[in-house]
N, C-alpha and C positions, 0 to 999 in steps of 0.2 A: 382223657388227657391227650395232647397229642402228641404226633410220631415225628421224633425228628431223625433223617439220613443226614451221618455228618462223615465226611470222606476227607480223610489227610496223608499227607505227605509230611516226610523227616524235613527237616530244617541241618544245617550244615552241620550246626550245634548237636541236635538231634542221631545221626549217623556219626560223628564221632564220638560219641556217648551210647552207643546203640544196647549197648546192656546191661542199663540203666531203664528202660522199655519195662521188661515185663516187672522186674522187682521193685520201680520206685515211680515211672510216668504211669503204667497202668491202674497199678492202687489211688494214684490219686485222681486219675479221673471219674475212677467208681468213687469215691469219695468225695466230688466235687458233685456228681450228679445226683448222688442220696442227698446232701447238705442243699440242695435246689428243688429236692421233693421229687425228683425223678427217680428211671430204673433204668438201664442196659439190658438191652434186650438180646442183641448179637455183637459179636465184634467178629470182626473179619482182618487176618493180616496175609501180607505176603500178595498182594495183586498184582496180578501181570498189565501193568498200565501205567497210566496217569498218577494213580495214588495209592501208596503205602496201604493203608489199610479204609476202611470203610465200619463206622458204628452206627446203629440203630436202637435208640433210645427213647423213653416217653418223658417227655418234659412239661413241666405247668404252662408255657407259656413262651410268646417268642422272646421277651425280655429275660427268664432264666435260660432259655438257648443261646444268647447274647453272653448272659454274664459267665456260661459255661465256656464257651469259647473266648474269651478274656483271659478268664483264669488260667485256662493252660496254654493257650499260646504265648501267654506270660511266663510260662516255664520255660522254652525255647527250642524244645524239642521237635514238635511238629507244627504247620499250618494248617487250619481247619474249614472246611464249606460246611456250610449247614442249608438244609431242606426241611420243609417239614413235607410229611408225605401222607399219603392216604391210602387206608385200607383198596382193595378193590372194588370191593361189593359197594361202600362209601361213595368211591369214585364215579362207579356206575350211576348210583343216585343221583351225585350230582350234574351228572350227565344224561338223564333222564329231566331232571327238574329243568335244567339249561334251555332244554329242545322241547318241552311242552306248547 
């Protein structure tokens, strides 16, 4: 299945709501992404940067990566990027197969 890196940022809505985060946006994103067949893999909050927090998930498919970030940017809370990403060793492969 593959790996998607999704990095977001609060939304206006979002930071004046901010504690509404761990007890009602969190739950349902793990619940948005078991109902898409997916799992969470890490979440990461508090980055010193660009973005609020950083999640790392296995998803079916880019279309339920799509409809995952729909769903909760439909909440209002945060704005969402999505990647999908690769293993290393994976990457290496295909950077071995690239340069044959």
């Amino acid at each position: 299945m593959p790996t998607y890196a999704t990095l977001f940022t609060h939304t206006d809505h979002g930071k004046q709501n901010i504690e509404t985060i761990p007890t009602e946006v969190f739950p349902l994103a793990q619940e948005l992404t078991e109902e898409i067949g997916g799992e969470v893999q890490a979440l990461y909050y508090g980055n010193m940067g660009e973005y609020d927090g950083i999640s790392i998930a296995t998803l079916p498919d880019g279309e339920a990566a799509e409809q995952f970030r729909l769903a909760l940017e439909r909440e209002g809370t945060h704005r969402l990027e999505q990647y999908e990403v690769f293993e290393a060793e994976d990457y290496f492969e295909m950077i071995e197969e690239a340069t044959r």
